[in-house]
C-alpha positions as a printed Julia matrix, in Angstrom:
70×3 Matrix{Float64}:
  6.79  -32.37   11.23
  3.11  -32.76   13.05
  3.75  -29.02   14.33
  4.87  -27.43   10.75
  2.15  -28.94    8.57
 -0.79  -26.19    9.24
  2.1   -23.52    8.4
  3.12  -25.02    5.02
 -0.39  -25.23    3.92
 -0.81  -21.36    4.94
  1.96  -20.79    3.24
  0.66  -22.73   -0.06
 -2.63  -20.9     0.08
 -0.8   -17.49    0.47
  1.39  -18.37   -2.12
 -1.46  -18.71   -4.52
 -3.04  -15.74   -3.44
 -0.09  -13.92   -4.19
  0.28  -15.5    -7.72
 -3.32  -14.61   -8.58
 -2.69  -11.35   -7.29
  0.7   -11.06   -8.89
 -1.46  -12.38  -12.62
 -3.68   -9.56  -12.1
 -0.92   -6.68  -11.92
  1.21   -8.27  -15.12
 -2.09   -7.81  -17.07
 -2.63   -4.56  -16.23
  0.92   -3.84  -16.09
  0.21   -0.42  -18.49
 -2.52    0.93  -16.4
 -0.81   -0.16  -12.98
  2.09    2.36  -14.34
 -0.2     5.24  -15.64
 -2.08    5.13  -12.5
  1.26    5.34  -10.61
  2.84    8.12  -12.81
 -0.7    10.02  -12.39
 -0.15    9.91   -8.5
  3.45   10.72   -8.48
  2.41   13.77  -10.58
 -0.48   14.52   -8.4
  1.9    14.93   -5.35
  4.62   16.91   -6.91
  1.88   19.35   -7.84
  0.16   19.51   -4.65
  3.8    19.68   -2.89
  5.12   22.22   -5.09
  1.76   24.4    -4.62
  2.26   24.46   -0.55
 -1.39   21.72   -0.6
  1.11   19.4     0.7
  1.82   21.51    4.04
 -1.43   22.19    5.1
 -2.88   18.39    4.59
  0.5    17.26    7.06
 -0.99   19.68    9.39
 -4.32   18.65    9.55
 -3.34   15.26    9.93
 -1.26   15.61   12.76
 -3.89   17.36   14.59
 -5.75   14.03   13.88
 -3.36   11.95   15.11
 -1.17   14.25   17.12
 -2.25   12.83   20.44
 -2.69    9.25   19.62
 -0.61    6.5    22.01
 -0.15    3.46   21.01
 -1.89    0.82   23.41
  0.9    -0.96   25.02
């Protein structure tokens, strides 16, 4: 039980955090969704308009020769 104790208080602080963070997004629920549907709007556009292709291309000249470090 000696070991676990640091982890359950983590966890309880998290947990918290979470619940503040979880307040937050319940009372801002309708602009949470607006901002959302705005974005989800914003991509079909830029998708359907061919934006979409040449921002994938760009980025994987950024990151096209990136290894990972193991």
């Amino acid at each position: 039980m000696d070991v676990g104790l640091p982890f359950l208080a983590a966890a309880f602080v998290l947990m918290s955090r979470f619940m503040r963070a979880m307040e937050f997004a319940r009372r801002h629920a309708r602009a949470v969704m607006r901002a959302g549907g705005g974005m989800l709007i914003a991509v079909g556009i830029v998708q359907t308009s061919g934006v979409w292709t040449d921002l994938m291309v760009l980025l994987q000249g950024w990151v096209g020769g990136y290894q990972l470090p193991l």
